[in-house]
C-alpha positions in Angstrom: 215.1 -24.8 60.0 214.5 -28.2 58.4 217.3 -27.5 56.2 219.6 -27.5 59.4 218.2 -30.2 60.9 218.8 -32.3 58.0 222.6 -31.1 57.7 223.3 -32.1 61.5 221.4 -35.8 60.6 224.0 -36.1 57.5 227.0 -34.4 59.8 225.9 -36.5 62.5 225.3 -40.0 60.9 228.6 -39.9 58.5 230.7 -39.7 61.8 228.7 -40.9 64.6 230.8 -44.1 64.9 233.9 -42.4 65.6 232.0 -40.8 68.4 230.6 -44.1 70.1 234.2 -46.1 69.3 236.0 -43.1 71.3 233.1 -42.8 73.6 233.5 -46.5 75.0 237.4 -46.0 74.6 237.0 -43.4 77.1 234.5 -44.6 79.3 236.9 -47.6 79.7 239.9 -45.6 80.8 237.3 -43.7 83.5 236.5 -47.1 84.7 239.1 -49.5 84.5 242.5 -47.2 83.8 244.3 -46.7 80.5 246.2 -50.2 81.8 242.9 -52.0 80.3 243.0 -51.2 76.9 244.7 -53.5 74.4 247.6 -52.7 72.3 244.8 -51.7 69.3 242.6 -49.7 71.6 245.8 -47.6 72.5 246.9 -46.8 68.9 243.6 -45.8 68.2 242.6 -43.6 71.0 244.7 -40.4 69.3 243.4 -40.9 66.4 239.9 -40.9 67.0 240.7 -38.1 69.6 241.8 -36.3 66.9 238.9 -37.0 64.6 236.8 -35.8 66.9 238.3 -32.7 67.6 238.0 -31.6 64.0 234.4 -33.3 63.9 234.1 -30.2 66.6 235.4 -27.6 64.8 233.7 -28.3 62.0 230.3 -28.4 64.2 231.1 -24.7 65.8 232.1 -23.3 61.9 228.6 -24.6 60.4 226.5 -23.8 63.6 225.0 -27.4 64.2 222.6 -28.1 66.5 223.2 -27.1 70.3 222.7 -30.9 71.1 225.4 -32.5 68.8 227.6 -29.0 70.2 226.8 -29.9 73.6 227.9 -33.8 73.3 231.1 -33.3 71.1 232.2 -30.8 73.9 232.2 -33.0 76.5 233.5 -35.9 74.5 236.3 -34.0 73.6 236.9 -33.4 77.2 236.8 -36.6 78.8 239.2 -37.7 75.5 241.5 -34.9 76.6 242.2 -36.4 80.2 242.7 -39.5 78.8 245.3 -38.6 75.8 247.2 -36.2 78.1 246.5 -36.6 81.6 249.0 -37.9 84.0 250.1 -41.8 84.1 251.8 -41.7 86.9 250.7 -43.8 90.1 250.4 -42.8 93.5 253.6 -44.5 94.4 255.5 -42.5 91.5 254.5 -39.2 92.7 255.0 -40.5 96.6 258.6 -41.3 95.7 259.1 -37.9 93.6 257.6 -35.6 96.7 259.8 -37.5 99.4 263.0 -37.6 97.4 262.8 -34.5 95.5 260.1 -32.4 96.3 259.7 -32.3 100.1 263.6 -31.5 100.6 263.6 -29.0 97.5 261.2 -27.3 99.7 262.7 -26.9 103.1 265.8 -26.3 101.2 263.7 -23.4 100.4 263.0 -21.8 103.4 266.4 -22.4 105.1 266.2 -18.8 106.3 262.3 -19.2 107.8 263.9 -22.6 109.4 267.1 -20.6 110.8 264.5 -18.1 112.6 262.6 -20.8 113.9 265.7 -22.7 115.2 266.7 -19.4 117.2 263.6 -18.8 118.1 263.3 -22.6 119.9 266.5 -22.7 120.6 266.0 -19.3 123.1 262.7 -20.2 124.7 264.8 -23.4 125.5 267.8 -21.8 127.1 265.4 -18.6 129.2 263.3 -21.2 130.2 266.3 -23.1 131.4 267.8 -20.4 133.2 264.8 -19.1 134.7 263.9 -22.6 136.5 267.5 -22.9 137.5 267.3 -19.7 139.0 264.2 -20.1 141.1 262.6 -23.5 140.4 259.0 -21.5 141.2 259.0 -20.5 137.7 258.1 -24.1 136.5 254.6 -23.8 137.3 254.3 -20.7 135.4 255.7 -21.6 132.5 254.4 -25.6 132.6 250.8 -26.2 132.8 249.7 -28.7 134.8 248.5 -31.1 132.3 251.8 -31.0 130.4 254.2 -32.3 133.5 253.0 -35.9 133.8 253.9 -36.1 137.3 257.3 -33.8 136.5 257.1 -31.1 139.2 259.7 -29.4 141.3 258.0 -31.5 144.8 258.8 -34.6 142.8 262.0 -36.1 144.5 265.1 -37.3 142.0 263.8 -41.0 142.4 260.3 -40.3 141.1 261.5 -38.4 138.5 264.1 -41.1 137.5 260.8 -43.7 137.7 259.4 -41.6 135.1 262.1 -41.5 132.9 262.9 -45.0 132.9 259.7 -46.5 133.9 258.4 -49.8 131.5 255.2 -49.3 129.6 252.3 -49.2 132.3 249.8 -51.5 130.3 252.5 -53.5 128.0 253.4 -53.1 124.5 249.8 -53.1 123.5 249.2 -49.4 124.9 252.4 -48.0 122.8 250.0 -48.1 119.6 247.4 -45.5 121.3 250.3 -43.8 122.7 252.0 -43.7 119.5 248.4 -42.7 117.9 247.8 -40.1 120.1 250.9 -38.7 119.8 251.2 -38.1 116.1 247.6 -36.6 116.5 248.9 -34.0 119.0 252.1 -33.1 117.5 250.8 -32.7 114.0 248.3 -30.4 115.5 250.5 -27.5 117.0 252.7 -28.0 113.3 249.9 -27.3 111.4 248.6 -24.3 114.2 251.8 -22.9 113.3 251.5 -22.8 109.9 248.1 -22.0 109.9 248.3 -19.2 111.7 251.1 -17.7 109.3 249.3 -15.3 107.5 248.9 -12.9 110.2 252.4 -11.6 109.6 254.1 -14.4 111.5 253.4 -12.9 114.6 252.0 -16.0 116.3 254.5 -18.3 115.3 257.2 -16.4 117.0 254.8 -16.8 120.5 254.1 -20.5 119.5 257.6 -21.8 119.1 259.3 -19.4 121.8 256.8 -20.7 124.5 257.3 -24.7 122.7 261.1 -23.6 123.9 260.5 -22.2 126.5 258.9 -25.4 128.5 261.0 -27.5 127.1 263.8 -25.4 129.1 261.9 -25.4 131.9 261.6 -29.0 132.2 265.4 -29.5 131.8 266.0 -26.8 134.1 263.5 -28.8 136.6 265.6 -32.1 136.0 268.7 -30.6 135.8 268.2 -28.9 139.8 267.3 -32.8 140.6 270.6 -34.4 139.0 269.0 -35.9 136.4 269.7 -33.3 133.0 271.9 -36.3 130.7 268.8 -38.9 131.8 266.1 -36.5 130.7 268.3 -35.0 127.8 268.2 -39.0 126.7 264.8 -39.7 127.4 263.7 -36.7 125.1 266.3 -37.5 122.4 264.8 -40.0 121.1 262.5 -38.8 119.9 262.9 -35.0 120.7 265.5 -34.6 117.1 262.8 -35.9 114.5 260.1 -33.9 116.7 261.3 -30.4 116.8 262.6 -30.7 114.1 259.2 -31.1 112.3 257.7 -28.6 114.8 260.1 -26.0 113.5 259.8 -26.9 110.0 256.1 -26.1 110.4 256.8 -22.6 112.2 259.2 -22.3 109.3 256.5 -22.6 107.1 254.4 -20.1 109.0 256.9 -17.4 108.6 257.0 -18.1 104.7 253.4 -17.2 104.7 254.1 -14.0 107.1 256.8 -12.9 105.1 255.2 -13.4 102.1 252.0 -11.0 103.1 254.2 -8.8 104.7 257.4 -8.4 102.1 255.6 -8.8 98.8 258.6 -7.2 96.7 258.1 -7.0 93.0 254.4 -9.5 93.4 251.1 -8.4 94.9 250.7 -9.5 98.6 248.0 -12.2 96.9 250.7 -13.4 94.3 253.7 -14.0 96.2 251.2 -15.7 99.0 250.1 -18.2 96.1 253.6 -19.0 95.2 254.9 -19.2 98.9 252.2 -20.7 99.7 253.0 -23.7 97.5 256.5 -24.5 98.8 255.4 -23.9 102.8 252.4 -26.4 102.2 254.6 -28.8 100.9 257.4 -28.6 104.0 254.1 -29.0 106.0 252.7 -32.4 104.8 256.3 -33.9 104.9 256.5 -32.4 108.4 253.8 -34.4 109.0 255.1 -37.2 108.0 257.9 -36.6 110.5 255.6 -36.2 113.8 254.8 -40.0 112.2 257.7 -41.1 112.4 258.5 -38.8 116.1 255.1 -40.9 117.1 256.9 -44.4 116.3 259.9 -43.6 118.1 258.1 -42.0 121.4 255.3 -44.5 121.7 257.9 -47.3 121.1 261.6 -46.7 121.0 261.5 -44.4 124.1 259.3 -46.9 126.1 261.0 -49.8 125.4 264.9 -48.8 125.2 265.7 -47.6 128.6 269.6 -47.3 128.5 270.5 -43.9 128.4 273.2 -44.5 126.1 271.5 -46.4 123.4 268.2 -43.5 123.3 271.3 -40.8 122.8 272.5 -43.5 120.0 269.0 -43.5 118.3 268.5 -39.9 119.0 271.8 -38.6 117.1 271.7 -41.0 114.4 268.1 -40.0 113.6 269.9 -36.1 113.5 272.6 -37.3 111.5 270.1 -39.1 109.4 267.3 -36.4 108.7 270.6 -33.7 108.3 271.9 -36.1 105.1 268.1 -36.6 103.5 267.6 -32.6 103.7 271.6 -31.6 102.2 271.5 -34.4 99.6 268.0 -35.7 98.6 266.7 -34.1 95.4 270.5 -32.2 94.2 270.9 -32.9 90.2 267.3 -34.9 89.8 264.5 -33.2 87.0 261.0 -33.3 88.2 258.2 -35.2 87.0 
């Protein structure tokens, strides 16, 4: 025994300083980045990595103390993170997720986002139809809290106030507005998604009934006179909105599909790598009820010609249609 405690001393005290020089190396990058180190400190940092890796091995081959195992282990460790981690800042990989990643994605699950489109698209036009058709059908299909005042005893001029009415408490109240918005928004996207798992199931009854009061609310106006004001006053914002709503549900369905048709991977596999990309269509839908929060709580309630909100409306389309075709073709990641 005394024998092995003198060999880890010797071991010990030959190369301890190698230790404590990486030791404070490292303990500098942990506190102040690897940006703080001097042009000397960097060229020695894989060096005495290095050493200290084989200071390790040697240690495990000769069975040194527990102690000196125990420290070189987690030395080695730390020193690993610092040699090969990632340098990249949060701006770098902001930039590489919106330009590359986040489009990659819904690029993706084009297929999910054609289901969800039809899906919208024919809650829209039965709800449309079905208020047309007898304009009793609003209230079931409308709760109460979701009409703001938009019901079928409204008369064409109060529904035209509400359309093109100025903000009620000036511009002040657009940032809760705005605020409360995105908060809303963002939570039926991520319902949708979350719910994915059970086969998808919901997400069809989630975005069918999203289309189906939207229909119902042009079919209100559109019995008043009023469809290309409304149609204006939702397009605004209405293009970067459903469209993140639907990315969402799109990214439900990529869950669904992936528990229901596992093909060649186990249900848990292909969940795991589905699961990556629909996550990822997700947070930058998210980012897109943002930006549907900006333009409702502002551009809607300040812009009240009918022509410039269809303006804004389609050249948002146009705009999100380019970023999703083009951003990302031809550039590596990483």
């Amino acid at each position: 025994m005394s024998e092995m405690i003198l060999k880890s001393a010797v071991f010990r005290q030959e190369r301890e300083k190698t230790w404590q020089e990486l030791d404070a190396i490292v303990t500098q990058i942990e506190k102040k980045g690897v940006r703080s180190l001097t042009p000397e400190q960097c060229h020695r940092l894989p060096l005495l990595y290095r050493a200290t890796l084989s200071s390790l091995s040697v240690a495990r081959s000769i069975s040194l103390d527990r102690n000196v195992l125990d420290y070189l282990e987690t030395l080695s460790t730390r020193a690993y993170f610092c040699v090969h981690g990632a340098r990249g800042s949060v701006l770098k990989y902001l930039r590489a997720f919106l330009f590359v990643e986040f489009p990659e994605a819904v690029r993706a699950a084009k297929w999910h986002l054609l289901v969800a489109i039809v899906l919208l698209l024919g809650g829209l036009l039965a709800g449309h139809w079905l208020v047309v058709a007898n304009v009793d059908w609003y209230h079931s299909i409308v709760p109460e809290g979701m009409a703001g005042g938009r019901t079928p005893e409204a008369s064409a001029e109060d529904l035209r106030a509400v359309l093109y009415a100025p903000p009620e408490d000036g511009e002040a109240m657009l940032h809760v507005f705005a605020s409360y918005l995105f908060t809303h928004n963002a939570g039926i996207g991520i319902l949708c998604f979350g719910l994915g798992f059970a086969l998808g199931i919901p997400v069809f009854l989630l975005i069918f009934y999203n289309g189906l009061m939207i229909g119902a609310m042009t079919g209100l106006h559109a019995t008043k006179g009023l469809l290309p004001d409304f149609v204006g006053w939702l397009f605004v914002h209405g293009t970067t909105e459903l469209l993140a709503v639907v990315l969402c549900a799109a990214a439900g369905l990529m869950l669904g599909s992936a528990v229901a048709l596992p093909g060649s991977y186990s249900r848990l596999e292909n969940l795991r790598r589905q699961g990556r990309l629909a996550a990822k269509v997700v947070v930058g839908a998210v980012l897109m009820f943002l930006v549907a929060a900006l333009l409702e709580g502002f551009a809607r309630q300040l812009v009240t010609d009918m022509t410039t909100r269809y303006l804004i409306g389609t050249t948002a389309a146009v705009l999100w249609a380019a970023y999703f075709i083009l951003a990302g073709r031809g550039r590596p990641h990483g």
